[in-house]
N, C-alpha and C positions, 0 to 999 in steps of 0.2 A: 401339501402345506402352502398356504398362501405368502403372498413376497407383495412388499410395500416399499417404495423407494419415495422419500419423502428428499424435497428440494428447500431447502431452507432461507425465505428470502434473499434469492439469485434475482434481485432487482437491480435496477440501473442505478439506483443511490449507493446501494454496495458495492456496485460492479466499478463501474467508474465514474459516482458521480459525487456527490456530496461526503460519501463515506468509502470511497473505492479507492480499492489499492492492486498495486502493479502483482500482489500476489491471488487475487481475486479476480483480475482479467485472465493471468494465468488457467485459472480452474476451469473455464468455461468451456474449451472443449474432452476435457474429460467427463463436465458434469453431462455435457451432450454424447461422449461413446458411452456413457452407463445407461442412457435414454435409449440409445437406439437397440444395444445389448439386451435389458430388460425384456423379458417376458411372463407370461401368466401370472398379471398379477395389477397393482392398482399404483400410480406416481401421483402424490399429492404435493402441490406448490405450496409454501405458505408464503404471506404476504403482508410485512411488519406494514402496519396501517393507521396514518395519524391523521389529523384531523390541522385546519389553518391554525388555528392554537397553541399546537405543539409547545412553540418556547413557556406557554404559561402552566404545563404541566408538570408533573414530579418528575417523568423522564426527561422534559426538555431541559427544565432547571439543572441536573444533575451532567445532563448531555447537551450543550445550544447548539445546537447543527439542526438546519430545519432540514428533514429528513420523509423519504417514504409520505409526501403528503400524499393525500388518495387525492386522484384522477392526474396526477401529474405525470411528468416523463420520469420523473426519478422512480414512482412508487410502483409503476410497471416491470412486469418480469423480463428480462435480457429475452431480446427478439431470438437471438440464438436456441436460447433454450426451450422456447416457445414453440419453435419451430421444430426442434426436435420431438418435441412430446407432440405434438401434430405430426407428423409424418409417422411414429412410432405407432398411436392408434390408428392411423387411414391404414398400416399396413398390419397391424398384428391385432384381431381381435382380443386376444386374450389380455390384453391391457386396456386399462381404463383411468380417467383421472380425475380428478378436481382439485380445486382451490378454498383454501381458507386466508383469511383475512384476520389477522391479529393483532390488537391494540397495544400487544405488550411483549414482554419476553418468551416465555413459553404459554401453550395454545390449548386454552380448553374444548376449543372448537376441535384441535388437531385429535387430540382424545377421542373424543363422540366420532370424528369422519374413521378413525382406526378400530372401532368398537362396532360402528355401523356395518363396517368392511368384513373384520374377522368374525366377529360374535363370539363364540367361545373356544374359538381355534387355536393351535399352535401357531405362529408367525415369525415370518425373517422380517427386519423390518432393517433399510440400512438409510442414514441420513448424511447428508452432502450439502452443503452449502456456504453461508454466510449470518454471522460474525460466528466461530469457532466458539469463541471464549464469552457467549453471550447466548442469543438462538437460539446455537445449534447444539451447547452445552444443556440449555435450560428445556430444550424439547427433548433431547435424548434421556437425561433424568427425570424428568414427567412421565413420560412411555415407561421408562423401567419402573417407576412407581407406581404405574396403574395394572402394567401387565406385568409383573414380573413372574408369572408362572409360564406364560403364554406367549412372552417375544426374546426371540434369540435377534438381540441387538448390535450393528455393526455401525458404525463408521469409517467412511473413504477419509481417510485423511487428506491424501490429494487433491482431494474434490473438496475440500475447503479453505477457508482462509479467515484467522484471525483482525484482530483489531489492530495487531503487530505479531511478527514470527511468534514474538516467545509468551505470549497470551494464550495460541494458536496452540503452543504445542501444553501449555500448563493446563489450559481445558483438555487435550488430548489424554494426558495422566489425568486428570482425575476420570474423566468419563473409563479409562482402564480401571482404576484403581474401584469402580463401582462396578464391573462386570459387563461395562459395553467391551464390544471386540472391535478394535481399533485398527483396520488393516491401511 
């Protein structure tokens, strides 16, 4: 069976920059022992990605925090975790990775890079990151709506972190309440 460990905008703006909070710097070296742990199998980044405009968008309007601009320091992935998915492939071939870039909430890019990967396989697929009640909500109900024959779905809760605790934990219940396994 194939294993997919998807990292969920672990960028500097989450982490601790624009949008970053004291329980998001927490995650980060958990989200790096699930990195090094991992094997046979594929860790895909995503990367919430806006453009100078931002505030003139439907999301900025809704959200005014300029955010994840691309090429910035904020919209870069946490050097930590970077590091660790780099030291994880130099030492374990059986892992591979890449990155998607997403404009918006959940990823239709991340779909195709999971569809490219398994093709018509059973998969473990577990997701970790940042904003809980946003992202990582809206990409774990994607996945279950594309593959729901095909991907036995987890979430680290640990390994995450809401927009505040109790967002954090209300996306936790409903992603249960849909059949993600919530450890």
């Amino acid at each position: 069976m194939k294993n997919i460990l998807v990292i969920v905008d672990a960028q500097n703006d989450f982490v601790d920059g624009a949008l970053g909070s004291k329980e998001a710097v927490a995650c980060i070296p958990g989200i790096c022992k699930m990195v090094s742990q991992f094997t046979d199998g594929l860790i895909i980044t995503t990367q919430d990605t806006h453009a100078q405009d931002y505030l003139q968008t439907k999301e900025g309007a809704a959200l005014p925090v300029e955010h994840c601009i691309e090429g910035t320091a904020g919209w870069q992935v946490n050097a930590e975790i970077v590091a660790a998915i780099e030291a994880k492939i130099s030492a374990d071939s059986s892992v591979k990775s890449c990155a998607v870039t997403k404009p918006t909430f959940g990823s239709v890019e991340l779909t195709q890079a999971i569809f490219d990967y398994v093709d018509d396989e059973e998969f473990n697929i577990t997701f970790v990151g940042f904003c809980t009640d946003i992202c990582v909500v809206s990409n774990a109900l994607l996945v279950k709506a594309t593959f729901y024959e095909q991907a036995n779905i987890f979430v680290a809760a640990s390994c995450c972190a809401g927009t505040c605790p109790q967002n954090h934990n209300a996306a936790l219940a409903v992603m249960q309440s849909c059949q993600i396994k919530v450890q």
